[in-house]
Structure formats: C-alpha cells, structure tokens
C-alpha positions in Angstrom: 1.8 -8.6 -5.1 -0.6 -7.2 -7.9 -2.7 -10.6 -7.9 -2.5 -10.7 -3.8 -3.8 -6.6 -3.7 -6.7 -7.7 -5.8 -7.9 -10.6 -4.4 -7.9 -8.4 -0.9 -9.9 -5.8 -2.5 -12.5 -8.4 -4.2 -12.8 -9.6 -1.0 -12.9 -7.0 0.8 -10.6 -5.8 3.9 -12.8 -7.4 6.7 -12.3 -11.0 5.2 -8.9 -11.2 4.2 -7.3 -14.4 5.6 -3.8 -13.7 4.6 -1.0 -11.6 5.9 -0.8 -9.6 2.5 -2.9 -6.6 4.1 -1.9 -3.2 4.0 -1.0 -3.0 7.6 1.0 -5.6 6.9 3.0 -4.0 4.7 3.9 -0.4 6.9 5.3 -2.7 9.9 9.0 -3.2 7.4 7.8 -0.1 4.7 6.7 2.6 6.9 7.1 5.8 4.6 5.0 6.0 1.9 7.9 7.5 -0.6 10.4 4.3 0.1 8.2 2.0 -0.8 4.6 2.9 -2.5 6.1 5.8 -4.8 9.6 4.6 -5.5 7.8 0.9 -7.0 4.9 3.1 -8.8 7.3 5.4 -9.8 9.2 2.3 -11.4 6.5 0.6 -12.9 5.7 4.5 -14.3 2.0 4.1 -12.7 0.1 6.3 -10.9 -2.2 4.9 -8.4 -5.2 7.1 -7.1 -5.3 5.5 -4.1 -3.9 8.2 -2.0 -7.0 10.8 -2.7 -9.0 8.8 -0.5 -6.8 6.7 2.1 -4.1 8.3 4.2 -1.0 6.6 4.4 0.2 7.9 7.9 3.3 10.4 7.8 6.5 9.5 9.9 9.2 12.6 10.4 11.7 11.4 6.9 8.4 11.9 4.9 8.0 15.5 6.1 
C-alpha cells in the first residue's frame, strides 16, 4: 500500500491509472479513525497529511 501511495503521489492524482486512489479507499473505510489512525497508530507513525486535506467526517467520528 506504501509503494502504491507513492507511485500516486509521483504521479500525481489526475494520472493515476489504478484503483489504489484515495477515494477508493473511503467507499469500504469511511471513518478516518478505523482505518487511517488505527494502521498509523500501529505502525507508530504520524502522517501530516491531515493539516492540509480533509478526510470527510461521518456521525461515529464525531
């Protein structure tokens, strides 16, 4: 997932040709703290990703 998450971003969004997008991955993980921080929280990594994008809020994340 790493490798895939890199070669999207050295790409950038617009020409990634694979269903490993972002997107993709909120249609079966659609709160942010089941399935973004529970893996970084793992892996003991802390991503800044979230001080720029939004990852949108659904009512069990509230």
């Amino acid at each position: 997932m790493k490798r895939m998450w890199a070669s999207g971003i050295e790409m950038g969004e617009a020409s990634i040709e694979t269903d490993f997008s972002f997107g993709k991955c909120q249609e079966c993980h659609p709160t942010r703290g089941d399935f973004c921080d529970r893996c970084h929280d793992f892996a003991g990594v802390a991503p800044k990703c979230w001080e720029c994008h939004d990852y949108p809020q659904t009512a069990a994340d509230r």
